[in-house]
N, C-alpha and C positions, 0 to 999 in steps of 0.2 A: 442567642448564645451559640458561639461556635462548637460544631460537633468535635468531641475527641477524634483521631485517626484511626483509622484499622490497620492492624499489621499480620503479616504472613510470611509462611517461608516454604518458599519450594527446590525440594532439591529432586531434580530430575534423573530418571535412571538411564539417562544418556549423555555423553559431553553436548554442552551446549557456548554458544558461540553467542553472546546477548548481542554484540555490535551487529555481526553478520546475520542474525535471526531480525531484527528488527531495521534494517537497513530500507528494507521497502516503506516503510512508512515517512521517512526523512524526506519534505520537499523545501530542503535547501538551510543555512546555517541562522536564517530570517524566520524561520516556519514557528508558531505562534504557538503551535500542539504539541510539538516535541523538541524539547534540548537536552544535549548531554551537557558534563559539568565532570569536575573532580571526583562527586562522589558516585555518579551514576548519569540515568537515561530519567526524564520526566515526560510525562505525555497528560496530556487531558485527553478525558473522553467523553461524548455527549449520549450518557447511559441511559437505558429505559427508564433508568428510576431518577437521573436529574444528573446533572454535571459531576467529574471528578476528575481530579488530579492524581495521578498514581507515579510513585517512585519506586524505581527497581535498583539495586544495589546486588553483587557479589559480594558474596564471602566463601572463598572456596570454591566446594562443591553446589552451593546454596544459594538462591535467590531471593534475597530480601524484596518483601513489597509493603507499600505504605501508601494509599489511599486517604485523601481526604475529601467531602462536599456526600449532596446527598446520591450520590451513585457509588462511592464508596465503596462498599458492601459487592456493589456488582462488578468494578472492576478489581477488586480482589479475587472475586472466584473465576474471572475470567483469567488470571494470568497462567495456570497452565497453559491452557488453549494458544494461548498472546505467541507464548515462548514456545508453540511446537508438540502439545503433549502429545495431540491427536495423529501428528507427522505419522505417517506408516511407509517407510521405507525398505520397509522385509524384505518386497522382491525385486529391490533395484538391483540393476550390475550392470556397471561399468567397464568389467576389466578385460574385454577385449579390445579398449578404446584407450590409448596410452593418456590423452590430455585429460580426459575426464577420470581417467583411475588417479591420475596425479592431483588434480586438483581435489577429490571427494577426500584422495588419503590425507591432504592435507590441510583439509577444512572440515575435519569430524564432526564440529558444533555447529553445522551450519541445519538449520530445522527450518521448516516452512510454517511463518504465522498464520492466526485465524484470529481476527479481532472482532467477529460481531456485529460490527457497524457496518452495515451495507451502503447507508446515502452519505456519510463523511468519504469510503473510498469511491464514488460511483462519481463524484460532485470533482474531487481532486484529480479523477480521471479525464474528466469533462477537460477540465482548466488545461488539461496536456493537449487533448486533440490538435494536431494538426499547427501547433506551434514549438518553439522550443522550449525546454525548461525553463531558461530564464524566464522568459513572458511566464510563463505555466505558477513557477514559486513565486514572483512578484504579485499576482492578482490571488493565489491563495493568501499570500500575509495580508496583502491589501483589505480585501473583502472577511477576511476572520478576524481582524482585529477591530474591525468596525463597526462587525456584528455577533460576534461572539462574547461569550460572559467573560467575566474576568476569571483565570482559574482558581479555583477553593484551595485554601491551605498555604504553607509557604513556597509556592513555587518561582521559581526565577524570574526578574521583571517583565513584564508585558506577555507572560504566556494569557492564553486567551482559550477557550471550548467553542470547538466547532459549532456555527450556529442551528438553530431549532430550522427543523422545513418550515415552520411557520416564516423565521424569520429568514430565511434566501428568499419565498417567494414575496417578501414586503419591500425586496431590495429594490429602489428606483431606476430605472433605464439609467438614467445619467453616471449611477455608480458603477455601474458594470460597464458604461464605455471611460470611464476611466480608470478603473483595474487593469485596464487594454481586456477586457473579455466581450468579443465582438457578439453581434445577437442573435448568429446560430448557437454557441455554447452559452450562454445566457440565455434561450429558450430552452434548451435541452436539461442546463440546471436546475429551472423552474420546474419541467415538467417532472422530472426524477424527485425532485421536492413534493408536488403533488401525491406524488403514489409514493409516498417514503414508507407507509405502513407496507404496504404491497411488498417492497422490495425488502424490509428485514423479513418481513414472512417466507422469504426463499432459501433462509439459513437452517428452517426445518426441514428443507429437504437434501442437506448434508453437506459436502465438503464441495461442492462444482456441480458441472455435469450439462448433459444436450437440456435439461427442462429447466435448470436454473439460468443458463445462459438465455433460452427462448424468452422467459418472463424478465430479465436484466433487456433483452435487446425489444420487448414492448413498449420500453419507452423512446416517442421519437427523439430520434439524434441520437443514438444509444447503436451504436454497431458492435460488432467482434471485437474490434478492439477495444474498446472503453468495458463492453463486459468479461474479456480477459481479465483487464487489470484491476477489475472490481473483485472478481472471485477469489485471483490469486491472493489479495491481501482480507476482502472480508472473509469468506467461507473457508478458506486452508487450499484452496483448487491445487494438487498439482503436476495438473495435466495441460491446465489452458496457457494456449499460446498467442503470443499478440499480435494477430495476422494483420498489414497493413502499417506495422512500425517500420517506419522510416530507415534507422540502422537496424533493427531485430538481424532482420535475413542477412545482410553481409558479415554480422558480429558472427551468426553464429559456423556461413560457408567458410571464412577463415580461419577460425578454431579447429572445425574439427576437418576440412581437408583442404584450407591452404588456398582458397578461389571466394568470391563473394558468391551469392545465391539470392534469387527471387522469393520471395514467399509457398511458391509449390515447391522448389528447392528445399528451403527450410524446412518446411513438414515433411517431407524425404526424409531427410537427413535426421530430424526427430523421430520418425516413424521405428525406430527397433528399439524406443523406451517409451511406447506407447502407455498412458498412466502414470509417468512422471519427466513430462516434456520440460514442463514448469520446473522442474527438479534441476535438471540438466541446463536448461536457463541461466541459475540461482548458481552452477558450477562454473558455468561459462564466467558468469558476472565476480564470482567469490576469487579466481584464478588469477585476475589481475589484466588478463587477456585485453589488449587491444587492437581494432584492425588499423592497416594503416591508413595513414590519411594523408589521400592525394583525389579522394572524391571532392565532388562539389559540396559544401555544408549550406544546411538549411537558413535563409534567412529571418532575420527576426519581423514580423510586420506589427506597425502600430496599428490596432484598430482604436485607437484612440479616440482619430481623425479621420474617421469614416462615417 
């Protein structure tokens, strides 16, 4: 018998921005876990207590949620968190810095998520390493549609839930070289699957940090980067930065003084919003900001045929 749906409503004592709050989760307009639609944002999630589907809706001031499957229940209580409750931006300031006082004044609703699921963002980090998004959101639809549940409730056709660790490490060699996910990041998924208990255990030691990054970079193939973009979107991190991204450093020497920069550049240049690097990041990215392009861009490589 199908379960009833849970419902809730949160209305935050801050503006919030749903599209620009939940923008980091989005891998591309194919992505199985999350689509908007006319009436809202849908997302699955592969909760401790078992698969769900949750919908988020405005009304006003208010966010409508509606959950269905057996995890339900838990992504209900998680949607403060989802949409920024925890955010603490108290001691930000920006206003000696004209772009970033421009962009903050102009994107008041933009909050920093924390979703809980540590091996759904650790796994979709992986899929990024060292290729471009394209390849990166093709082998995530690829591989979650193939292996993931169907999602609970009425959601949009072919949404799907991130699959169980159990089931990434049953995935056969041959599917992951045709995902294009060659077999350094297809061992490194495996192994992050392995220890998936381990790694939501590092949500009880808070929002980021040097001890949560140590234990995220234990597993091999797991560097700064990949446990940057792990923190930033499961634990709320936001301070971590994604040393060794390819555009990060020149995105952000342009923004804020008009020249590209290397990565010790970059953490420079972040260094006088030390505790909300990641913040400042989320500003850059919200502002519209583009550097220009006349660098070399990144090739796509098949490891299809490798």
């Amino acid at each position: 018998m199908e379960q009833a749906p849970l419902r809730s409503s949160y209305s935050p004592p801050h503006p919030l921005d749903l599209a620009q709050t939940l923008r980091p989760l989005s891998r591309g307009t194919a992505d199985p876990t999350m689509q908007w639609d006319a009436s809202g944002v849908w997302r699955t999630l592969p909760t401790p207590l078992g698969p769900a589907t949750l919908h988020l809706s405005r009304d006003h001031g208010t966010v409508n949620a509606t959950a269905w499957g057996d995890g339900a229940e838990w992504a209900i209580d998680a949607v403060p968190e989802l949409l920024g409750a925890g955010d603490d931006a108290g001691d930000f300031d920006v206003s000696q810095n004209s772009f970033l006082h421009d962009s903050h004044r102009r994107n008041p609703g933009l909050r920093l998520l924390r979703t809980g699921l540590v091996l759904e963002m650790m796994i979709a980090a992986i899929f990024e390493q060292k290729v471009t998004g394209k390849e990166a959101r093709r082998a995530w639809s690829t591989l979650v549609r193939a292996h993931g549940e169907s999602a609970p409730g009425p959601s949009p056709s072919g949404m799907r839930v991130f699959p169980s660790a159990y089931a990434w490490r049953m995935i056969p060699s041959w599917e992951w070289h045709t995902a294009g996910v060659d077999p350094q990041r297809s061992r490194t998924a495996i192994a992050a699957a392995s220890v998936a208990g381990g790694l939501e255990r590092t949500l009880a030691l808070g929002r980021g940090g040097a001890e949560v990054a140590k234990r995220l970079r234990s597993v091999p193939g797991v560097g700064i980067w990949t446990a940057a973009e792990t923190t930033q979107r499961a634990h709320g991190d936001a301070d971590s930065v994604s040393v060794g991204d390819y555009h990060l450093p020149a995105v952000v020497g342009w923004a804020l003084i008009g020249e590209p920069v290397d990565d010790d550049g970059m953490l420079e240049l972040l260094a006088p919003w030390a505790g909300h690097r990641q913040r400042v990041m989320r500003l850059i990215e919200a502002s519209g900001f583009a550097k220009p392009r006349f660098g070399p861009r990144m090739t796509i490589q098949d490891h299809r045929r490798h």
